[in-house]
C-alpha atoms as one frame of an Amber mdcrd trajectory, in Angstrom:
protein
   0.000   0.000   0.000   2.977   1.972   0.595   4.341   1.712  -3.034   0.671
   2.464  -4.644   0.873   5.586  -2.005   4.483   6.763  -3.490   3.383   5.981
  -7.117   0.237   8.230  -6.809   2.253  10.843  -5.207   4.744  10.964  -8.264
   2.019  11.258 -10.713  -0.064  13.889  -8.912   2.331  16.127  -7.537   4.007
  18.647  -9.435   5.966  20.473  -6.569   9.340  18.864  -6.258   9.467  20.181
  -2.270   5.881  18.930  -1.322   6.463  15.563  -2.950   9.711  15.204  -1.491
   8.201  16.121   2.062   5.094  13.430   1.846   7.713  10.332   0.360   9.317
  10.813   3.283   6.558  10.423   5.588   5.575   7.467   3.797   8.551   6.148
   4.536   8.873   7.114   8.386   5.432   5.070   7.990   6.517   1.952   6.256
   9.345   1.952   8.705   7.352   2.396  12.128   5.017  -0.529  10.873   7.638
  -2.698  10.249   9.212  -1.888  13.605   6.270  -1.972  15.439   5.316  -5.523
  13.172   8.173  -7.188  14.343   7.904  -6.255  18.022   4.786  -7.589  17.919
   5.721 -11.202  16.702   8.780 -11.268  18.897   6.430 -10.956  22.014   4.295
 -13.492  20.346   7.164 -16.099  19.588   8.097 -14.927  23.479   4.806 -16.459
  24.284   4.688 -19.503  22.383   7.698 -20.606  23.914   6.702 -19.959  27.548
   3.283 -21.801  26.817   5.729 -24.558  25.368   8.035 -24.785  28.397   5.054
 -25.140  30.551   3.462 -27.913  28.547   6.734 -29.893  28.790   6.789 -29.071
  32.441   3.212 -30.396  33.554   1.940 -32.840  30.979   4.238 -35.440  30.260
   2.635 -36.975  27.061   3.570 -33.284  25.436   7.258 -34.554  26.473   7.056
 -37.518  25.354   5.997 -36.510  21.697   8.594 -34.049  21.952  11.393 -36.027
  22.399  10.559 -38.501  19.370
């Protein structure tokens, strides 16, 4: 959505200093959703492996598969 953004900017815009100023928001965009994307699915790998370590931990048929 990000590159259809930018490509509709460069065909509208016919002030070099206005299109210059909203590409670069775009991009301050693209780059705080990717940060903020990956944040997100380190916490949720985080989980998964806590929710793992208890499995192992309390049921021991989860072990059991686990370990063949």
């Amino acid at each position: 959505m990000l590159v259809v953004a930018y490509s509709i900017l460069l065909s509208v815009s016919q002030q070099v200093h206005r299109l210059a100023v909203a590409v670069s928001i775009i991009a301050v965009v693209g780059i705080v959703l990717a940060g903020v994307w990956g944040y997100v699915s380190w916490w949720g790998v985080q989980y998964l492996r806590h929710v793992q370590s208890m499995a192992v931990d309390r049921l021991p048929e989860y072990q059991q598969t686990r370990e063949t």
